[in-house]
C-alpha positions as CSV (number, residue, x, y, z in Angstrom):
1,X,28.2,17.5,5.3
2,X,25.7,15.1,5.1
3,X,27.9,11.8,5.3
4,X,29.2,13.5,8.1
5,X,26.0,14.0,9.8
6,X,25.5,10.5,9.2
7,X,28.4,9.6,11.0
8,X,27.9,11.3,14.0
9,X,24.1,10.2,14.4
10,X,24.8,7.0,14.1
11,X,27.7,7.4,16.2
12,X,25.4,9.1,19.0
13,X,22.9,6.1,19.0
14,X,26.0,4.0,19.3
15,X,27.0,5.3,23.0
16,X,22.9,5.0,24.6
17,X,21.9,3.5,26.8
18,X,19.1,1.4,25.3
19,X,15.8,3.0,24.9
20,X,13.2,2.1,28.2
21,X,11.0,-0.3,26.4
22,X,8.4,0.9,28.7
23,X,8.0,3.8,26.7
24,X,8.5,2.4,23.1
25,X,6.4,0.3,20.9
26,X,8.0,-2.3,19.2
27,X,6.5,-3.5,15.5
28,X,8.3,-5.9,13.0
29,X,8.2,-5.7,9.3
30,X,7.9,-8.6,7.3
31,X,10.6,-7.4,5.0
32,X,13.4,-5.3,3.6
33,X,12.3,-1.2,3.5
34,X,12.6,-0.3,-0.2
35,X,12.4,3.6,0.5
36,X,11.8,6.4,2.9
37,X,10.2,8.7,-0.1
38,X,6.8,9.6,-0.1
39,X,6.9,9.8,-3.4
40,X,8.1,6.5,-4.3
41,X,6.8,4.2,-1.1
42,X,4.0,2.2,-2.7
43,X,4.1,-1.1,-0.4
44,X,2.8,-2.0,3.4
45,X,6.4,-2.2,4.8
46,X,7.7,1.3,3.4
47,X,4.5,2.8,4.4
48,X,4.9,1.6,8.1
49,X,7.6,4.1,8.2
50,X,7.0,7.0,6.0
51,X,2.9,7.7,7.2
52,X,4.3,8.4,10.7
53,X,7.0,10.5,9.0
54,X,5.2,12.8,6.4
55,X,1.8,14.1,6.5
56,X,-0.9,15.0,3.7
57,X,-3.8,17.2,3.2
58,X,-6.1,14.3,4.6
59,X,-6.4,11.1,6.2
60,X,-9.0,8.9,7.4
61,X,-11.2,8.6,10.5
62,X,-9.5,6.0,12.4
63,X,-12.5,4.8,14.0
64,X,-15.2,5.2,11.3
65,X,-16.0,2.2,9.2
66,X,-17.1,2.9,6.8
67,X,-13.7,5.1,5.6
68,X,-14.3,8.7,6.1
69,X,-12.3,11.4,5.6
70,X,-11.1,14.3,7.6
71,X,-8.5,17.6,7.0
72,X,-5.3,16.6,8.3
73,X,-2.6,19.5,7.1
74,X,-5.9,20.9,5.5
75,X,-7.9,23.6,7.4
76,X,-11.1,22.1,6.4
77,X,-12.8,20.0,3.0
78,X,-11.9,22.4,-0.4
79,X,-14.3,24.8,-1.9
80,X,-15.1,23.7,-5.2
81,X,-15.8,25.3,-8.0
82,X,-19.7,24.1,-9.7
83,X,-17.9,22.5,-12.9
84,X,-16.0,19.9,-10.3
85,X,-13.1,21.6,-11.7
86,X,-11.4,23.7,-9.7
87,X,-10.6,22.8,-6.0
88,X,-9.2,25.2,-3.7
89,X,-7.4,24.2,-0.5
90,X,-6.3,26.1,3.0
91,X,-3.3,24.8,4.8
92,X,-2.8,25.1,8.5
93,X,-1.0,27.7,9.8
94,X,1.5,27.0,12.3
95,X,2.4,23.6,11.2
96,X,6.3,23.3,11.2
97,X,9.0,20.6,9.5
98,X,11.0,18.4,12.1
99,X,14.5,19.8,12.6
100,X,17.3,18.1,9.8
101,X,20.0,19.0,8.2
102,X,18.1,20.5,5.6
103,X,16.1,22.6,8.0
104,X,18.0,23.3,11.2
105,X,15.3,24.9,12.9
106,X,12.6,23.9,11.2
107,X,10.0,26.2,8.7
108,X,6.5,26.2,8.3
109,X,4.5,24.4,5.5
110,X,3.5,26.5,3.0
111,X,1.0,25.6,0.0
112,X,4.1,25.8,-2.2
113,X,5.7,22.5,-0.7
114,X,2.5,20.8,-2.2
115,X,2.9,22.2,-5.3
116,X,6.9,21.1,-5.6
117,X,5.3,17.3,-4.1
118,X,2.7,17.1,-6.9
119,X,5.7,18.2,-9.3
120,X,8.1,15.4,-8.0
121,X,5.1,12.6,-8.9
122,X,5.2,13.8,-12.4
123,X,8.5,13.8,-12.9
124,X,10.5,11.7,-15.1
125,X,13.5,12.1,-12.3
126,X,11.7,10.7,-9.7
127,X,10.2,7.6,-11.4
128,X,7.4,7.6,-8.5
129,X,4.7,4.7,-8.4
130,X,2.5,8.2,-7.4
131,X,2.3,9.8,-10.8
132,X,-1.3,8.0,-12.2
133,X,-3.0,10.2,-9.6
134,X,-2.8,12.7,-11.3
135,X,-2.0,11.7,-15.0
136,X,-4.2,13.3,-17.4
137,X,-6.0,14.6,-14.8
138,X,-4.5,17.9,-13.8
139,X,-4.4,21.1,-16.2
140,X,-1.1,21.2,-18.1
141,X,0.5,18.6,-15.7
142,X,1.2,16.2,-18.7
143,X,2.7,19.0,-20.8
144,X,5.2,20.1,-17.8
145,X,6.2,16.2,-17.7
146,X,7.1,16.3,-21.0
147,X,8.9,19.7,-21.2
148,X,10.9,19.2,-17.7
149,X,11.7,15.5,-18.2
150,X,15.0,14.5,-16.0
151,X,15.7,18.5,-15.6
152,X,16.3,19.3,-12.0
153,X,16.2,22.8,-12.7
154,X,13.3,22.8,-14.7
155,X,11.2,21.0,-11.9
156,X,11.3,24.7,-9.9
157,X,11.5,26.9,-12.6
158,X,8.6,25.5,-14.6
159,X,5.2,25.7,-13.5
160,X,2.1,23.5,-13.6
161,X,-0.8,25.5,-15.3
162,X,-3.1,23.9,-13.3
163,X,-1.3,23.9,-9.5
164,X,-1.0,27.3,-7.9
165,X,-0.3,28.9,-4.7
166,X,-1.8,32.1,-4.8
167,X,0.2,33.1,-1.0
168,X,1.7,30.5,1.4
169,X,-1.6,29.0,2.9
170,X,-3.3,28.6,-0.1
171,X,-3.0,25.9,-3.0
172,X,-5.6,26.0,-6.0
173,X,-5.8,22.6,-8.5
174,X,-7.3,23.2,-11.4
175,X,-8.5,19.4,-13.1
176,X,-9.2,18.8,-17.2
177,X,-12.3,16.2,-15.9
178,X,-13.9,15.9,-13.3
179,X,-11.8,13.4,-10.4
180,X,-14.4,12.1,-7.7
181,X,-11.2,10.5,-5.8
182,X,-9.2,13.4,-5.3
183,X,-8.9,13.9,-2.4
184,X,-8.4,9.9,-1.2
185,X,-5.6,11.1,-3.7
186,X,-4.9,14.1,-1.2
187,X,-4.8,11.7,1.8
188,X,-2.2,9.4,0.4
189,X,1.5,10.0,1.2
190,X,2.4,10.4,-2.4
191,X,0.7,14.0,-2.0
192,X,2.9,14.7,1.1
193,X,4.7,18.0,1.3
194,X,8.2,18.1,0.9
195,X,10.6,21.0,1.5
196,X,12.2,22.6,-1.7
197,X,15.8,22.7,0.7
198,X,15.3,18.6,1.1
199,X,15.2,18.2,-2.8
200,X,17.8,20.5,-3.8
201,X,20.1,18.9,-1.3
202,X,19.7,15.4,-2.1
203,X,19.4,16.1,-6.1
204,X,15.8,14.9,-5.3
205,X,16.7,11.2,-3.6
206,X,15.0,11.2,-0.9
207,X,14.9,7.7,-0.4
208,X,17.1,7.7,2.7
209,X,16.3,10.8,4.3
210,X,13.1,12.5,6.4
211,X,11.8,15.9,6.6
212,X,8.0,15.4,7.3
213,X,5.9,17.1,9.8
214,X,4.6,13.9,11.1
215,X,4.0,12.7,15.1
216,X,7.5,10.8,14.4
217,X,10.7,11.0,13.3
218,X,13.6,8.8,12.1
219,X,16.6,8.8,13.9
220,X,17.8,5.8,12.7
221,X,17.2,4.1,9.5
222,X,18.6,0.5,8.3
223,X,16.6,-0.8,5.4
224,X,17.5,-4.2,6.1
225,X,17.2,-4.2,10.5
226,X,15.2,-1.7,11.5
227,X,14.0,1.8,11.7
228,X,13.9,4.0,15.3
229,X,11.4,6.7,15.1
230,X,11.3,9.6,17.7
231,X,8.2,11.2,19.1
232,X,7.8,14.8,18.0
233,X,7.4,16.9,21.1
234,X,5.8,19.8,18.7
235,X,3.3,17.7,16.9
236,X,-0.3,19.5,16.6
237,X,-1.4,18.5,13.2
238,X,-4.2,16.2,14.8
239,X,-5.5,14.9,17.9
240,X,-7.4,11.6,19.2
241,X,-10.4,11.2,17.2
242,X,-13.8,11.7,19.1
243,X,-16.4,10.1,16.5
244,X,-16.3,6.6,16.0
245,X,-18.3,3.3,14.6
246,X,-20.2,0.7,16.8
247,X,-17.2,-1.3,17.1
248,X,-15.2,2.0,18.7
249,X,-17.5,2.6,20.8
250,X,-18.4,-1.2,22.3
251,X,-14.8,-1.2,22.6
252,X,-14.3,1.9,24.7
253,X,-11.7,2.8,22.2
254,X,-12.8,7.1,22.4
255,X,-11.6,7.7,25.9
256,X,-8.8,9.4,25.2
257,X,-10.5,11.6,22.5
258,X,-9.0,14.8,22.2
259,X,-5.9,14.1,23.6
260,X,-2.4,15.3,22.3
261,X,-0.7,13.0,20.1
262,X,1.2,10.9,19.8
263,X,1.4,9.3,23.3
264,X,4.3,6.9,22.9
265,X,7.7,8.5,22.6
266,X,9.8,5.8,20.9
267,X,9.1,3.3,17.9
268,X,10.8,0.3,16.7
269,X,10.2,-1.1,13.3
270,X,12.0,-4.3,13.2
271,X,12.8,-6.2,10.3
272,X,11.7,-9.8,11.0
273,X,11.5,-12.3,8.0
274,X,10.8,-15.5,9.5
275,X,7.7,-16.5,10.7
276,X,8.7,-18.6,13.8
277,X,11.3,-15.6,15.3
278,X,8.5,-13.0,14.5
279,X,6.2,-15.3,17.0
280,X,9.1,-15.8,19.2
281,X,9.8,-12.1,19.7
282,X,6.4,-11.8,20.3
283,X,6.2,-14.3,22.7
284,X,9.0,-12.9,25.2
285,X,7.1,-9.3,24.4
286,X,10.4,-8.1,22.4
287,X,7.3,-6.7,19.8
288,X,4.0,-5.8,20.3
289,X,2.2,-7.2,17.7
290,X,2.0,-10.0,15.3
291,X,-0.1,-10.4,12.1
292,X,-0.7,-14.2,12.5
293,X,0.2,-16.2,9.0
294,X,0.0,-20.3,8.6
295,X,3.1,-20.6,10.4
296,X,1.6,-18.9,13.5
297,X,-2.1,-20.0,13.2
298,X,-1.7,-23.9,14.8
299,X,0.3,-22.0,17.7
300,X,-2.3,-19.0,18.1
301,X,-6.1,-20.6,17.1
302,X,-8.2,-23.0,17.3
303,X,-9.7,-24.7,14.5
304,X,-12.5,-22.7,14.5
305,X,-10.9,-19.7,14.8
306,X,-11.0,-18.5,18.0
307,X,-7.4,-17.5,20.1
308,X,-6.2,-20.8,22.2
309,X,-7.2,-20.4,26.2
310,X,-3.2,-21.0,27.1
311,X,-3.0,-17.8,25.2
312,X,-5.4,-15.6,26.5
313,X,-4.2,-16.3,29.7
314,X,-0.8,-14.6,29.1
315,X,-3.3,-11.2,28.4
316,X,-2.9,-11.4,25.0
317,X,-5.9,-10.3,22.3
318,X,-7.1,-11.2,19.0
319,X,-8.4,-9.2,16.5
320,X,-10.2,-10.5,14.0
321,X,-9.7,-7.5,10.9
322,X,-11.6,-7.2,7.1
323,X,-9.2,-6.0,4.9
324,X,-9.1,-4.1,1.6
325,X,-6.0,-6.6,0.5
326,X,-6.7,-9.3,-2.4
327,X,-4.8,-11.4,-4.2
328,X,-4.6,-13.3,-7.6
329,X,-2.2,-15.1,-10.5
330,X,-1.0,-12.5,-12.9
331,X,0.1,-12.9,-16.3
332,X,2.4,-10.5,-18.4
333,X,0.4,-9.8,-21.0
334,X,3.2,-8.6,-23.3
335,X,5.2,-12.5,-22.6
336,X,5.3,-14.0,-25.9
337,X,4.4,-17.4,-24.1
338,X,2.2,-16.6,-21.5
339,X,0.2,-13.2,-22.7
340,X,0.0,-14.5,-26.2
341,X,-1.7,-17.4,-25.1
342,X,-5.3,-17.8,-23.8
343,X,-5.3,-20.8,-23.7
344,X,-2.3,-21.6,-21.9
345,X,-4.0,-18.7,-19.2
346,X,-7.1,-20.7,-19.1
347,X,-5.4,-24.1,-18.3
348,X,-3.2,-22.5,-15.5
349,X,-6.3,-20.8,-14.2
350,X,-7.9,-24.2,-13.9
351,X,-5.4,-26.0,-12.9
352,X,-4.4,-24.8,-9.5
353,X,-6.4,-25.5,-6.5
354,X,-7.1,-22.2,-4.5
355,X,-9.3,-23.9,-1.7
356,X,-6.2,-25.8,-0.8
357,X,-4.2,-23.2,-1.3
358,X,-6.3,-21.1,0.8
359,X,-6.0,-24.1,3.7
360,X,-2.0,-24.2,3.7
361,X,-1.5,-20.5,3.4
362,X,-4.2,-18.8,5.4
363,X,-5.6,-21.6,7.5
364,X,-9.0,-21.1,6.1
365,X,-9.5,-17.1,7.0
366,X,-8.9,-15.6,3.8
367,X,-12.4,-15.8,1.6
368,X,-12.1,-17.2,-2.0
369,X,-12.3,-14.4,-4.6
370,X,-15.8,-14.2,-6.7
371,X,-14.7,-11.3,-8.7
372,X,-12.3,-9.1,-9.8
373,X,-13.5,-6.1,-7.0
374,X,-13.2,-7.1,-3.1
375,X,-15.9,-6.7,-0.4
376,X,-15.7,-3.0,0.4
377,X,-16.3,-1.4,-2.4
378,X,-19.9,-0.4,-3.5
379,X,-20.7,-2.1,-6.8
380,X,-19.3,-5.3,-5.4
381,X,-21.7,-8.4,-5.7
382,X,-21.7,-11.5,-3.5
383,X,-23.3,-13.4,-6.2
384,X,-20.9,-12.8,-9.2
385,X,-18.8,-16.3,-10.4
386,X,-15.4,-16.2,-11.9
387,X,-15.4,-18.2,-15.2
388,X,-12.8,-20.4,-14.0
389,X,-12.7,-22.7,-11.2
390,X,-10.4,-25.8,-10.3
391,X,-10.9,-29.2,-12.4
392,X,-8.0,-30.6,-13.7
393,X,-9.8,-32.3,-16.6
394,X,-11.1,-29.2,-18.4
395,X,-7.1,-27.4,-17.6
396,X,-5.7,-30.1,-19.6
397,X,-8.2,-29.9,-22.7
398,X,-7.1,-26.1,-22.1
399,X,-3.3,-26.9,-22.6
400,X,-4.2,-28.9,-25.5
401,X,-5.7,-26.1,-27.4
402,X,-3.0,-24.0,-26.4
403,X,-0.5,-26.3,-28.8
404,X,1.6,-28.0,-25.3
405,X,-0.5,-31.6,-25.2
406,X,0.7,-32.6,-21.1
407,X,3.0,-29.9,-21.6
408,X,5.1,-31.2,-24.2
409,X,7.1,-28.3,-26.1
410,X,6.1,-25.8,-23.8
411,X,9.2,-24.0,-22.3
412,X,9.8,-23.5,-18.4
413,X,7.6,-20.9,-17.1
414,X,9.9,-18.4,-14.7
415,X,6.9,-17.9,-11.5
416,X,8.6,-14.3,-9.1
417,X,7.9,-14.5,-5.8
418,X,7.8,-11.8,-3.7
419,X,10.0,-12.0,-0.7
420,X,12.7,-14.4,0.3
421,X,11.0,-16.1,4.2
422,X,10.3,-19.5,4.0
423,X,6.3,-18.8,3.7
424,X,6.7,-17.0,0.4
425,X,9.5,-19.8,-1.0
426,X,6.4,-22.6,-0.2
427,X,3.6,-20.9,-1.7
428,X,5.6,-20.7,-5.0
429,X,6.7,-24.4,-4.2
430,X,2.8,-24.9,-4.3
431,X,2.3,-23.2,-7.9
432,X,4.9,-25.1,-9.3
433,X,3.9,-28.7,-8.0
434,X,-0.1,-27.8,-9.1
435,X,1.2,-26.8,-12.2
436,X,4.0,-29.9,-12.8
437,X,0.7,-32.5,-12.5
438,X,-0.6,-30.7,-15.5
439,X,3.0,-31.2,-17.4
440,X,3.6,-27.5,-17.0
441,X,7.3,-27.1,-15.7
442,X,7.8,-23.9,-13.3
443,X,11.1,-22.5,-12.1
444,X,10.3,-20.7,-8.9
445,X,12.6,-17.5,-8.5
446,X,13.5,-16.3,-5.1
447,X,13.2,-12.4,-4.8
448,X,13.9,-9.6,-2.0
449,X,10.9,-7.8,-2.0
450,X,12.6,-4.8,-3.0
451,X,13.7,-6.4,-6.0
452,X,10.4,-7.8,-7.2
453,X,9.3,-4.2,-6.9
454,X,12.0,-3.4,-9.5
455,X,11.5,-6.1,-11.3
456,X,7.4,-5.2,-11.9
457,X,8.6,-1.6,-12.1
458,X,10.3,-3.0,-15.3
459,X,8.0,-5.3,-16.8
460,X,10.5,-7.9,-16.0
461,X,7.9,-10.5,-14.3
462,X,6.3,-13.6,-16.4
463,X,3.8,-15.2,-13.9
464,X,3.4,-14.2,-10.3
465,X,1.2,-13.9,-7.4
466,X,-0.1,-9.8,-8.1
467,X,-1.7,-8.1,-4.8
468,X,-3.6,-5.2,-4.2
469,X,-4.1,-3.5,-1.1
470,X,-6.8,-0.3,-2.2
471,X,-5.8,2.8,-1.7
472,X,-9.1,4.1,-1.1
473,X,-12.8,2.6,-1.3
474,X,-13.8,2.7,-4.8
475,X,-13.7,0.8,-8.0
476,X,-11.6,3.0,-9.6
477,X,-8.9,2.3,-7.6
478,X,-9.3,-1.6,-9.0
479,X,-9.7,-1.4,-12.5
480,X,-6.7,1.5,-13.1
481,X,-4.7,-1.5,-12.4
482,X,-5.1,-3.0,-16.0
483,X,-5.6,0.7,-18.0
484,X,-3.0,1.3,-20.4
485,X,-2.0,4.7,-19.1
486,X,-0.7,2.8,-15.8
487,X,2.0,0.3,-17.8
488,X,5.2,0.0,-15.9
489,X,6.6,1.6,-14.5
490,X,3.0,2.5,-13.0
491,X,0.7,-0.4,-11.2
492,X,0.1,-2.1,-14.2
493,X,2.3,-5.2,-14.0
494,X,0.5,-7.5,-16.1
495,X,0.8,-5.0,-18.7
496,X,-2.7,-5.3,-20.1
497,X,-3.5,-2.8,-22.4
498,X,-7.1,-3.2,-24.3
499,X,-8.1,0.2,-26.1
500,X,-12.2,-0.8,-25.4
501,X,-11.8,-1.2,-21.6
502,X,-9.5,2.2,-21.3
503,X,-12.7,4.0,-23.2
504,X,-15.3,2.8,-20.5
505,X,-12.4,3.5,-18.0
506,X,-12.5,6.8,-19.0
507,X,-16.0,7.1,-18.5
508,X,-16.6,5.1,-14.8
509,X,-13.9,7.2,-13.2
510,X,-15.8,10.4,-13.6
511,X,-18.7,8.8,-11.6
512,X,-20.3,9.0,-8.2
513,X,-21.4,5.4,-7.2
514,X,-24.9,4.4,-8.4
515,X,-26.5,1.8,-10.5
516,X,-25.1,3.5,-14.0
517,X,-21.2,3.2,-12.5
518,X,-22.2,-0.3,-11.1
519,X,-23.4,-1.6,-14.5
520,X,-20.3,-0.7,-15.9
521,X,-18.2,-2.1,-13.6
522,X,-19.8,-5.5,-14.3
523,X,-18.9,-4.7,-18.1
524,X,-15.2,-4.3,-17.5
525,X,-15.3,-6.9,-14.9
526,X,-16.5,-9.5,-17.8
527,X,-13.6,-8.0,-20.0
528,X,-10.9,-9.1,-17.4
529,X,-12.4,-12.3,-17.2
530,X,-12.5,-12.8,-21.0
531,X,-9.1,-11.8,-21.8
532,X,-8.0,-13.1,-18.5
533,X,-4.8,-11.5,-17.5
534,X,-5.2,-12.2,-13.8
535,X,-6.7,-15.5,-12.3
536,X,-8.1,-14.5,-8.7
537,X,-7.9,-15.8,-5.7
538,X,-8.7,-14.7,-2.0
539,X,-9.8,-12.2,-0.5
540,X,-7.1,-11.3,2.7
541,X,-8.6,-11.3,6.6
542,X,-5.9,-10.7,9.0
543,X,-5.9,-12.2,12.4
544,X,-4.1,-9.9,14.6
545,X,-2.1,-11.0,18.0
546,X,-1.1,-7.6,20.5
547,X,-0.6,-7.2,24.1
548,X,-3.2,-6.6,26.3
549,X,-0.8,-3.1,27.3
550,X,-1.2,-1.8,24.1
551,X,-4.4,0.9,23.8
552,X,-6.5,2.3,21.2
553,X,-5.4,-0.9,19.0
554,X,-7.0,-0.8,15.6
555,X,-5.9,-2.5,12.4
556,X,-6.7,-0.4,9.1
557,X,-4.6,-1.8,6.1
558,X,-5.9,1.8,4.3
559,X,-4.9,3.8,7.3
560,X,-1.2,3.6,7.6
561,X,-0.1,6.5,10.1
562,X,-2.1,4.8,13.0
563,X,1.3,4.7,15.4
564,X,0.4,8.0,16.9
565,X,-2.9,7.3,18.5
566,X,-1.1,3.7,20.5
567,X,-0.8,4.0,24.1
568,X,1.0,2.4,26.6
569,X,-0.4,1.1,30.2
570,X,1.6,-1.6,32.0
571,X,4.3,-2.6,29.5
């Protein structure tokens, strides 16, 4: 029945007309969409399709800066019990499921759909990126895992001691600790509700099928082309925001507070991998939007910065964003080359010049990294130094001591890179021709994004350029990147795993900021730096090109559902 369905749809879409454009926003994708499940989508080209697609308990204010929360599926912010313990949660009444095979007409959410969402995460079954949310940090949720394992059966039958849902608008979660960042956890689409009919029906794969309560919804889905959402003429989760920052309201960006959402009825996500036909599509207005990179910026900006005259005057606008995105060289710690090796870290870590990489690749906008935590998050210091910095001299003494004189002996190091456009093949080309004037010998290897995902799902990567966009706000959300509890297949690529920085770990995440949580994040910090299993780099600033018909235009690279408050005027 359901390759049927299949069938047909796509059969349907085959005999439109094509969709007025007038009426449809039209956004590429960088790469190949490695899954439509919430509980597996853990990258910025997934989650351009799934957060208009499923909902959670929260999301952010998308015109407050700094990020602020507000109830989404929730009623309102949990009561919580004095020991920080126990958090109990009302879900909106009324809220219904778009109309799929699973659902025909549709059913209202209940607080039980949670509970089966939170079960998927920790399920061995669904392998999901999602599950160190709520590792260790749940009552009995670590003793389920481990009794259900890869039972299908087990995942409904079995219950969670410490997730309930007392009647169907009403879900209690009971922690061991104290969690400070629960409910960022809450407004991420790992949390997302998902029918039990949608994961008994697709022996819980959903990675190709949709049953949110979103503003959109797919009709067609092609990993590798494109994705065509439809506007959800029942949508009432939210509306347009009314409260806003400076910047909002300088912009004149709350008129249309209050208003229904969404306002645009179609979407196209287009799969666009080269640089020069993403700016060409943009160009003849066949998308809406393009996220300049070095291929774009001698077309697009000045050398200063600023948007070329020529095209302003085809009513196009820049937007200069801050971002929560950072990047750095990352080692596998478990390599027997490169992670037994300090030395060999330390001479790669000197040896590659990240000012000019900064110039070819992000034509001077990113900002050099200073520490391991980017602007943004409280505790970060302006002032901190890495202990590593580019002199070729001092790499060289490094490869010395590491036993590989000018390289000799030293085997060819395998550098992943992380999609397969032209852009991402030079910036490995650069690593590799840094690294050959040291004697180092690098074989760059050419990866779908998808795959590199699988790969560092794995712990199949060597050395490789490791990103981060943050989740949410805090340092927490940095340093559970290198905690032993998060090895692959969680975040933890690099596979560092140091029993002293897990302790203090343990300790920082149960804090509110303040000087005490700051002073240990500097102690940690120095940790990363001594055992060095990444090498930073820069900070990410994105330089955003959209049409002067597009409305209520805002980047967020935390706030992903953002589709639903565009508007139209004159396309």
């Amino acid at each position: 029945m359901k390759f049927l369905s299949l069938i047909l749809l796509i059969a349907i879409l085959g005999c439109t007309k094509e969709t007025n454009r007038s009426d449809q926003i039209d956004i590429s994708l960088s790469g190949d969409i490695s899954t439509l499940d919430p509980a597996n989508c853990y990258d910025q080209i997934c989650y351009m399709a799934v957060t208009q697609v499923y909902e959670s308990l929260y999301e952010f204010e998308y015109h407050k800066r700094p990020y602020t929360l507000r109830p989404l599926l929730a009623e309102g912010f949990p009561a919580i019990s004095p020991n920080r313990l126990k958090y109990t949660f009302k879900i909106k009444k009324g809220i219904k499921y778009h109309k799929s095979e699973f659902l025909p007409e549709g059913r209202e959410v209940k607080a039980r759909d949670f509970v089966n969402q939170i079960k998927r995460l920790a399920f061995h079954g669904t392998r999901s990126q999602g599950w160190w949310l709520f590792d260790e940090k749940i009552k009995g949720i670590n003793e389920w895992r481990n009794k259900v394992q890869t039972d299908l059966d087990l995942l409904f039958k079995e219950e969670i001691s410490g997730v309930s849902a007392p009647d169907d608008h009403t879900l209690i979660i009971e922690l061991v600790r104290p969690y400070p960042q629960i409910l960022y956890a809450l407004a991420m689409s790992f949390t997302s509700p998902v029918p039990e009919e949608a994961i008994r029906a697709t022996k819980n794969d959903l990675s190709r099928d949709n049953v949110g309560t979103g503003a959109y919804y797919i009709t067609r889905y092609n990993p590798t082309q494109e994705v065509i959402l439809k506007k959800n003429d029942f949508y009432k989760t939210s509306v347009y925001p009314s409260q806003g920052d400076r910047y909002a309201h300088e912009n004149k960006l709350l008129k249309d507070a209050g208003a229904k959402l969404p306002f645009v009825s179609n979407v196209r996500l287009l799969v666009i991998k080269e640089a020069q036909t993403d700016w060409l599509n943009f160009m003849k207005k066949k998308i809406d939007i393009v996220n300049l990179t070095k291929d774009h910026f001698p077309l697009a900006l000045t050398m200063e910065g600023k948007i070329k005259p020529e095209i302003t005057e085809q009513q196009i606008k820049l937007y200069a964003a801050p971002t929560l995105t950072y990047w750095w060289l990352s080692f596998n710690m478990k390599d027997p080359i490169v992670g037994n090796n300090l030395n060999l870290r330390k001479a790669i870590a000197h040896g590659i010049n990240n000012d000019k990489y900064i110039e070819l690749f992000t034509y001077n906008i990113a900002q050099k990294a200073n520490s391991i935590y980017p602007p943004g998050v409280a505790g970060y210091s302006p002032s901190v130094d890495l202990p590593y910095k580019y002199d070729l001299k001092l790499a060289k003494e490094y490869l010395k001591k590491a036993g590989y004189p000018d390289g000799q002996g030293l085997p060819t190091l395998k550098y992943d890179v992380r999609g397969t456009d032209t852009r991402k093949r030079q910036m490995g080309e650069f690593i590799q021709q840094e690294l050959r004037n040291l004697g180092i010998n690098i074989e760059v290897r050419i990866n779908t994004f998808p795959a590199f995902l699988e790969k560092s799902r794995n712990g199949e990567l060597q050395f490789w350029q490791g990103g981060w966009i943050l989740d949410y706000p805090d340092a927490e959300n940095v340093l559970q990147l290198l905690t032993t509890a998060n090895l692959p297949p969680g975040p933890n690529s690099s596979q560092y795993s140091n029993p002293e920085f897990d302790k203090l770990f343990s300790q920082l995440r149960e804090m509110d900021d303040g000087e005490k949580k700051f002073a240990l994040m500097n102690q940690m910090e120095e940790m990363v730096n001594r055992d060095l299993p990444w090498a930073m780099q820069y900070y990410s600033r994105n330089y955003i090109l959209y049409h002067n018909y597009l409305k209520n235009y805002r980047y967020s690279d935390i706030i992903n559902n953002s589709i639903k408050y565009l508007k139209l005027e004159g396309k």
